[in-house]
C-alpha positions as CSV (number, residue, x, y, z in Angstrom):
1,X,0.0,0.0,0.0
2,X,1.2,3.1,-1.5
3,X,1.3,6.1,1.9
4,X,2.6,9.5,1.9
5,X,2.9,11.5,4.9
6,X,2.5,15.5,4.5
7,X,4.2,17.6,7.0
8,X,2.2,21.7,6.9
9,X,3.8,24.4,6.0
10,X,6.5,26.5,8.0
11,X,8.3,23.3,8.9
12,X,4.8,22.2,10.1
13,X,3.5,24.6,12.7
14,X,0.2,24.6,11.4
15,X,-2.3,23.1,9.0
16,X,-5.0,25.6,9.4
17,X,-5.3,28.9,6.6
18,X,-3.0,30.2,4.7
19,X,-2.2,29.6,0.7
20,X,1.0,26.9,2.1
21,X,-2.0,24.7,3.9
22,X,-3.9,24.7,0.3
23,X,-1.0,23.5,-1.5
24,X,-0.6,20.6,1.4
25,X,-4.3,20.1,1.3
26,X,-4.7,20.3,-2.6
27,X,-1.7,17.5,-3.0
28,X,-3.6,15.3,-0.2
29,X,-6.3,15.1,-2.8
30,X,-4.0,14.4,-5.9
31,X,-2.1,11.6,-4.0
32,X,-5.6,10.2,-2.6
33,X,-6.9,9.7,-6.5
34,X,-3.6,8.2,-7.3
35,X,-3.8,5.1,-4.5
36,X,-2.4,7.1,-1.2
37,X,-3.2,6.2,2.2
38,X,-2.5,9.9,3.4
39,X,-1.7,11.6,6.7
40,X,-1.3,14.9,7.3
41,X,1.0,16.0,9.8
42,X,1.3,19.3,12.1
43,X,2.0,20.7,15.1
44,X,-1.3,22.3,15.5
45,X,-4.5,22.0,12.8
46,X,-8.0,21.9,12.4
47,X,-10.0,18.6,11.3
48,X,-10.7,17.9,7.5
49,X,-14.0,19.6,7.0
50,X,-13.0,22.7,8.5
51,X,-9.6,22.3,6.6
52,X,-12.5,21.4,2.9
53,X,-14.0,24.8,4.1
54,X,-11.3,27.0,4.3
55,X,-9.8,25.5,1.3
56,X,-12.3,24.4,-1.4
57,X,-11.3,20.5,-1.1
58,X,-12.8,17.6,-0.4
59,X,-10.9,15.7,2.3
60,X,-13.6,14.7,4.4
61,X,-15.3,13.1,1.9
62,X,-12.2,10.5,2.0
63,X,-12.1,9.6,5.9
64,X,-10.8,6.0,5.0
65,X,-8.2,6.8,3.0
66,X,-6.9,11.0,4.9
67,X,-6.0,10.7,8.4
68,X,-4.5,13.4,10.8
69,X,-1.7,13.8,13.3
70,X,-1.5,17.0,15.3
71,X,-0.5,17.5,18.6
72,X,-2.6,20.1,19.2
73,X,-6.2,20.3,18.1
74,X,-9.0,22.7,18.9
75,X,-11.8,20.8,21.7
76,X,-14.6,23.0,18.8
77,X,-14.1,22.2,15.1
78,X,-15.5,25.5,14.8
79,X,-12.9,27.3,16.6
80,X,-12.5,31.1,15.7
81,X,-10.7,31.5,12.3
82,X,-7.4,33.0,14.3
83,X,-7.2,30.7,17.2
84,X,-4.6,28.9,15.6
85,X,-2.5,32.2,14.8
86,X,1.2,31.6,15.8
87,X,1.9,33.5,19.4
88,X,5.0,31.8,19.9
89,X,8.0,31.8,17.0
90,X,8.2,28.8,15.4
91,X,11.5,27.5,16.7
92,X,9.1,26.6,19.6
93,X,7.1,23.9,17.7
94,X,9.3,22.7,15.5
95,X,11.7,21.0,18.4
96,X,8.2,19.3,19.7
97,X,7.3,18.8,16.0
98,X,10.6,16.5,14.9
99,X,10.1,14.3,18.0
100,X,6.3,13.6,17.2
101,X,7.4,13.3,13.4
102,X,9.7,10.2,14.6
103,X,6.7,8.9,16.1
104,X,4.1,9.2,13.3
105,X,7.2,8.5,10.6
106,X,7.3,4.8,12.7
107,X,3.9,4.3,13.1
108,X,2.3,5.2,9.7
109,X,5.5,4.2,7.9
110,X,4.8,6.3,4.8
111,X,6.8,5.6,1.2
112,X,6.6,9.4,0.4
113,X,7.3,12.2,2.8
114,X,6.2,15.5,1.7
115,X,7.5,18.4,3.6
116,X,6.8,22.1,3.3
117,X,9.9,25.2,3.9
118,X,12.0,23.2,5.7
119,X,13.3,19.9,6.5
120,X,13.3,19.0,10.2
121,X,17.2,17.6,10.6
122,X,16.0,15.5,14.1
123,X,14.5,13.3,11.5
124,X,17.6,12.4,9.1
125,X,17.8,9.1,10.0
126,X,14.0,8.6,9.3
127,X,14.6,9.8,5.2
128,X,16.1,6.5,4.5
129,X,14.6,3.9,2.2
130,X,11.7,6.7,1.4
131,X,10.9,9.1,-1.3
132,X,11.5,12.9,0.7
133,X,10.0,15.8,-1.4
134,X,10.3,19.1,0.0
135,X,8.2,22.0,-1.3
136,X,9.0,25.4,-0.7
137,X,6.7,28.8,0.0
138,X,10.2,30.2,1.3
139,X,12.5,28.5,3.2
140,X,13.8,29.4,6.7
141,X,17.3,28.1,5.8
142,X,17.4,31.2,3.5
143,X,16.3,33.2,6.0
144,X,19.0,32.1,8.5
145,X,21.4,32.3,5.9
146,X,21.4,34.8,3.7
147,X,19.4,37.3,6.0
148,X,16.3,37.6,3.2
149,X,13.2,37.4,3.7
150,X,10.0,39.0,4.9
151,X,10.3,38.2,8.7
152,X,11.0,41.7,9.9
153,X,8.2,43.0,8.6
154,X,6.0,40.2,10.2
155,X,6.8,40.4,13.5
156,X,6.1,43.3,16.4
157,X,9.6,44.7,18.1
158,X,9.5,42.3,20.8
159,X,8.5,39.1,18.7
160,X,11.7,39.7,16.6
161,X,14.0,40.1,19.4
162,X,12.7,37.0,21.3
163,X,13.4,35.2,17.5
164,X,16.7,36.4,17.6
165,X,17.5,35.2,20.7
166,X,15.8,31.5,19.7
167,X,17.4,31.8,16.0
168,X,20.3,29.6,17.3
169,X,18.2,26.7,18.1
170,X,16.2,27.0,14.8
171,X,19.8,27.2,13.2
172,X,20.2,23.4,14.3
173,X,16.8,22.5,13.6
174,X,17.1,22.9,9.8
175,X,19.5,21.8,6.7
176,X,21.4,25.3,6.3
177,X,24.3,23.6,4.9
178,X,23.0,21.1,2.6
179,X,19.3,19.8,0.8
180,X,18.5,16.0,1.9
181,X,15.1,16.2,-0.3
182,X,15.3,13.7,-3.5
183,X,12.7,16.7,-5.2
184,X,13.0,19.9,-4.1
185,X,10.2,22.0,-5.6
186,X,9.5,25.9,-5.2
187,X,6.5,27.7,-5.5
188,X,8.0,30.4,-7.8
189,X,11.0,31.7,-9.6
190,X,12.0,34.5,-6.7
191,X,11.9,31.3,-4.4
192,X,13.7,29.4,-7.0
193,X,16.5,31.7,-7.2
194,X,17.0,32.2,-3.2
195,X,17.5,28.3,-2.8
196,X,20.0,27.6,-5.1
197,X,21.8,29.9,-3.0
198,X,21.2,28.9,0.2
199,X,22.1,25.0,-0.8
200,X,24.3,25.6,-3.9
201,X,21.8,23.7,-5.8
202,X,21.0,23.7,-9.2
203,X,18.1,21.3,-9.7
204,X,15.2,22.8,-8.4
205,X,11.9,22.7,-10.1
206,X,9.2,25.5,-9.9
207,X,5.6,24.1,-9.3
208,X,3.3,26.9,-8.8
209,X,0.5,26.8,-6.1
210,X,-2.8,25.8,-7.2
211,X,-5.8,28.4,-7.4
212,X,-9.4,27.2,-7.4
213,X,-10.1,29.6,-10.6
214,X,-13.2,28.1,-11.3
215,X,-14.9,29.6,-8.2
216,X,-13.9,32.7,-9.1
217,X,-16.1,34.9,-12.1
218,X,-16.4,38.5,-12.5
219,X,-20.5,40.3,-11.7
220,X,-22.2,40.9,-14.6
221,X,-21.9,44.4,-13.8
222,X,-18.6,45.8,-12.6
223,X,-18.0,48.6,-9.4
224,X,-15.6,51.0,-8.6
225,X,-14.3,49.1,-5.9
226,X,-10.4,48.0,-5.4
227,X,-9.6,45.0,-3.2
228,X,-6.1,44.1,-1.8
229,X,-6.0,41.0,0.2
230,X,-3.3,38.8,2.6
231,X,-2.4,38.4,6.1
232,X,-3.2,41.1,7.9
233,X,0.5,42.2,9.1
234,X,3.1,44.5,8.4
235,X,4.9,43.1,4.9
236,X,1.4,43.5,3.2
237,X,1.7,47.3,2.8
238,X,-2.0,47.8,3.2
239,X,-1.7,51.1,4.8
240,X,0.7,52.1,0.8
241,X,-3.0,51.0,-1.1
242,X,-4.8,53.7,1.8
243,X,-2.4,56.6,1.0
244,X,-2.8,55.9,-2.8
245,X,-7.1,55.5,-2.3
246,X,-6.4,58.9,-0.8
247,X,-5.1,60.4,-3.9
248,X,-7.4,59.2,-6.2
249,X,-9.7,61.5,-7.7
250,X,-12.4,58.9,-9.3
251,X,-15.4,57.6,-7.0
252,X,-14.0,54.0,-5.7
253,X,-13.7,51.9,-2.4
254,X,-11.4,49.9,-1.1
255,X,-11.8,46.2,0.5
256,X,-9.1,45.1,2.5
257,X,-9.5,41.5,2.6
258,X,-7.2,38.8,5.4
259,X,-6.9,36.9,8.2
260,X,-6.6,38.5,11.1
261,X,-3.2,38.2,12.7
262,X,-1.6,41.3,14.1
263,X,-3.4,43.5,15.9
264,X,-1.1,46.3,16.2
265,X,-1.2,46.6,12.8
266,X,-4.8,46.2,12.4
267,X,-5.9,49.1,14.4
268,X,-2.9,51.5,12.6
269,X,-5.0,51.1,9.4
270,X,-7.8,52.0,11.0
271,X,-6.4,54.9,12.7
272,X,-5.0,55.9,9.6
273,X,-7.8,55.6,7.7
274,X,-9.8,58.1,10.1
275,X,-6.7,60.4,10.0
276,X,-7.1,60.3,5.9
277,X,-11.3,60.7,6.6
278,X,-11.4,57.6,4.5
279,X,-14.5,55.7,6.6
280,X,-16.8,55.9,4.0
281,X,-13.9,54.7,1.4
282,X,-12.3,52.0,2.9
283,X,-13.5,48.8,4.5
284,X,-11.4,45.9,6.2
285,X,-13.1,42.4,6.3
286,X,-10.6,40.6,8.7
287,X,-11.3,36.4,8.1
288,X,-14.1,37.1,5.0
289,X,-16.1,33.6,4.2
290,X,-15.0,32.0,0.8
291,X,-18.8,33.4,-0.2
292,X,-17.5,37.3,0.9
293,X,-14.3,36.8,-1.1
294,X,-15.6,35.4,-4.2
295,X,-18.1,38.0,-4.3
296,X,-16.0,40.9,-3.3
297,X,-13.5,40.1,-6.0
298,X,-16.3,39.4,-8.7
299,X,-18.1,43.1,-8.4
300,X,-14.0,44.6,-7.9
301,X,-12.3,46.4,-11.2
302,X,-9.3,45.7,-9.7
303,X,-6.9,43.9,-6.8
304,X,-3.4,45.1,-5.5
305,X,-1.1,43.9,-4.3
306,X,1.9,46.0,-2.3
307,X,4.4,43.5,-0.7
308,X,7.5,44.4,-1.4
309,X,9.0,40.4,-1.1
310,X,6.0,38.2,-2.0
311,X,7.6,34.6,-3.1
312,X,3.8,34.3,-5.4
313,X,0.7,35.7,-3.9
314,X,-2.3,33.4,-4.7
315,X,-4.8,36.1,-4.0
316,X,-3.8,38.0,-7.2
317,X,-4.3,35.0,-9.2
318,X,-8.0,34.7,-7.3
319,X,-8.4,38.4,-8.5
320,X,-7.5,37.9,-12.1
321,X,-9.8,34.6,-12.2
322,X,-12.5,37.3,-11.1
323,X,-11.9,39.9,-14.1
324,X,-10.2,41.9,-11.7
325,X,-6.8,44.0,-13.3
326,X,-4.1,43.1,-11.4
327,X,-1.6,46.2,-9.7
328,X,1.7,44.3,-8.4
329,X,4.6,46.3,-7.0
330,X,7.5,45.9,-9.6
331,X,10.0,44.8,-8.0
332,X,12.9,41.6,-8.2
333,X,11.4,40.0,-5.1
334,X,8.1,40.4,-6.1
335,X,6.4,37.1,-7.4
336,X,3.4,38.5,-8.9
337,X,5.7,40.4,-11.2
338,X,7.8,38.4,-12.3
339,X,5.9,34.6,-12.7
340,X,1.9,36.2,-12.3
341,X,1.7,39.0,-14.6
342,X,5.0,38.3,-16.2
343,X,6.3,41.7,-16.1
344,X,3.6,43.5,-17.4
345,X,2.5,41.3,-20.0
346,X,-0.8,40.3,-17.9
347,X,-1.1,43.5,-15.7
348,X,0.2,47.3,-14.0
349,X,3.2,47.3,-12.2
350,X,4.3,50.0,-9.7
351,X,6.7,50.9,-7.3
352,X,5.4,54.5,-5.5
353,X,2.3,55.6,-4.4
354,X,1.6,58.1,-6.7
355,X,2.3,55.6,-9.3
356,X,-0.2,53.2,-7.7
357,X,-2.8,56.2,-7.4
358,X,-2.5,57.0,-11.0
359,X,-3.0,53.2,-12.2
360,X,-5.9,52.8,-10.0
361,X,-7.7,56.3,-11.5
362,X,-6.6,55.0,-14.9
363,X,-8.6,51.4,-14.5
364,X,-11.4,53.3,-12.8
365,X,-11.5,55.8,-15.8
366,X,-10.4,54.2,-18.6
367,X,-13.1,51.3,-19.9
368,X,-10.7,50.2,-22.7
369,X,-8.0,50.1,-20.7
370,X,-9.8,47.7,-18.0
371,X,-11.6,45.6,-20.6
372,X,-8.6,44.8,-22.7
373,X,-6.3,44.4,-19.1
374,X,-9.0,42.2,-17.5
375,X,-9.4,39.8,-20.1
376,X,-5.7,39.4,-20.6
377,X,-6.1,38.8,-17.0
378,X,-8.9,36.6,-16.5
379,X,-6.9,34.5,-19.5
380,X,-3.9,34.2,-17.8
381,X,-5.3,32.8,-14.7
382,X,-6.1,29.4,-16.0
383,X,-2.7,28.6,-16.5
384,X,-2.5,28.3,-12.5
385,X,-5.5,25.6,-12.4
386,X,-5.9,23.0,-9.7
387,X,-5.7,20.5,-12.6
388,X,-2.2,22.1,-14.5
389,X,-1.2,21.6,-10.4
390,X,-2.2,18.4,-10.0
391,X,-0.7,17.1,-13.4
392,X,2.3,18.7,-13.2
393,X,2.7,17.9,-9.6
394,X,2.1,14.1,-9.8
395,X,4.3,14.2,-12.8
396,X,7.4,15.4,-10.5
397,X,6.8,13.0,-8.4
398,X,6.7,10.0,-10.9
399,X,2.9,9.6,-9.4
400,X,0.3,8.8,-11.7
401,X,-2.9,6.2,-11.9
């Protein structure tokens, strides 16, 4: 019997939201219609059916053949959408994490492991004789390493300095020196380019995340509304889209769409956006349904996206899928740049304020401008499909019925 064992993104810390628990979930399914017994693997998560609602899978409907192993696990399946936020660093659950992995790796005694960031190196001796994949959103080795990365920007004063302080155990926790994966996979070229760095290693294959684009169509009837969406923290640059609302001259509102995880941060934007006498302009939906997303994004004329480092950013691919025009800061570390809109080819790039200000009057103003940029856009969205994911993934692999 053919099992594969799938450890959750950030070394597995969680399997609860977040586009790294899609991927995980997303290849669950793919492995599951190829033969896999399947257990997924994490220091803390949330049961299938809340993982199929979040998501858009269908785990639950395969009880016999999906199993879970968390060591934490909410007592209400229902829990509140951020009671699984991180308030610890991660170095703190991984150490648990690579002693339960032993466990489960003995138990369940999986064929393929499948692991997500980072490799746990209190496991080494449990690689042998089995098939190790390792997919990477961004890996903390890099991090570690070459001092890149996003994890300022994440994290309140304190947070960081407490990290600092712990980075030396997390230094021995993870591969910084060398890869032991047989497949390393990235999720896009900016990724790509930092690991081959980090391990010397040329063989890396990019496999893009998989977006649900069918769910996603654009109203009938179009609004002046922009959305910008992500984790509601620093590194998103939400309060860059306020300034630039601020500045436009054309009627339009502004959705800020993500989960909520910092609420420092949180209640700056909304300061700010009573210091800019934005109220009746801007709106923040912190942990929006699926249903509030899907139809946010279909009535929107356009999503944005500010991070400055953004390895992909599925919501921008969820935006396009809606006829949404796509503004992406321009940037060499910015993924939906460089591998979504390719540069330009498939949407606006910017990299002030102003800049952002003046594309956002000029797809709110201009119809031929937004109906040629949309369709490009809507277009180019297919080509990140749960099914080109699932083909191409089981074809790395070597998996296929």
């Amino acid at each position: 019997m053919k099992k594969a064992l799938i450890i959750g993104p950030n070394i597995g810390v969680s399997m609860g939201r977040g586009g790294g628990v899609r991927v995980a979930a997303k290849m669950a399914e793919a492995l599951v219609e190829n033969g896999f017994i399947v257990s997924l693997c994490a220091f803390k998560g949330y049961p299938l059916d809340c993982l199929d609602d979040i998501h858009g899978t269908s785990l639950a409907k395969h009880t016999d053949k999906i199993r879970t192993h968390y060591l934490m696990t909410p007592n209400d399946e229902r829990w509140g959408a951020n009671r699984l936020s991180g308030v610890l660093p991660i170095h703190v659950g991984v150490l648990p994490l690579s002693l339960y992995l032993q466990y489960v790796i003995r138990k369940f005694s999986p064929n393929l492991l499948i692991f997500h960031d980072d490799v746990p190196s209190l496991i080494k001796n449990r690689l042998r004789r089995r098939l190790t994949v390792l997919y990477v959103h961004f890996s903390y080795a890099t991090r570690l390493k070459l001092g890149v990365g996003d994890i300022a920007d994440m994290t309140t004063p304190s947070r960081e300095f407490l990290e600092q302080l712990l980075n030396p155990l997390l230094r021995q926790l993870v591969f910084l020196h060398n890869n032991p994966a047989d497949i390393t996979i990235a999720n896009s070229s900016v990724t790509a380019s930092f690991l081959k760095q980090t391990w010397n290693q040329t063989e890396v294959t990019i496999l893009h995340p998989p977006v649900d684009t069918n769910r996603y169509r654009p109203s009938r009837t179009k609004e002046n509304l922009v959305v910008s969406m992500g984790t509601i923290q620093p590194n998103k640059r939400f309060e860059d889209v306020i300034r630039a609302i601020s500045m436009v001259d054309s009627e339009c509102q502004l959705v800020i769409i993500g989960h909520y995880h910092q609420g420092k941060y949180y209640r700056e934007l909304l300061n700010l956006i009573r210091i800019k006498g934005l109220r009746k302009r801007v709106r923040i939906l912190p942990d929006a349904s699926r249903r509030q997303v899907e139809d946010t994004l279909s009535r929107a004329r356009t999503i944005v996206h500010a991070s400055r480092f953004e390895p992909f950013g599925i919501a921008v691919v969820e935006g396009m899928a809606s006829g949404c025009v796509p503004i992406v800061y321009r940037g060499a570390t910015s993924g939906p740049w460089l591998d979504i809109v390719k540069r330009g080819e498939f949407g606006i790039g910017f990299e002030t304020i102003k800049e952002l200000a003046e594309n956002i009057e000029k797809i709110m103003t201009d119809e031929k401008v937004y109906t040629k940029c949309s369709m490009r856009a809507k277009d180019r969205s297919k080509e990140f499909s749960n099914q080109i994911f699932r083909d191409k993934f089981t074809k790395i692999i070597g998996c296929t019925s």
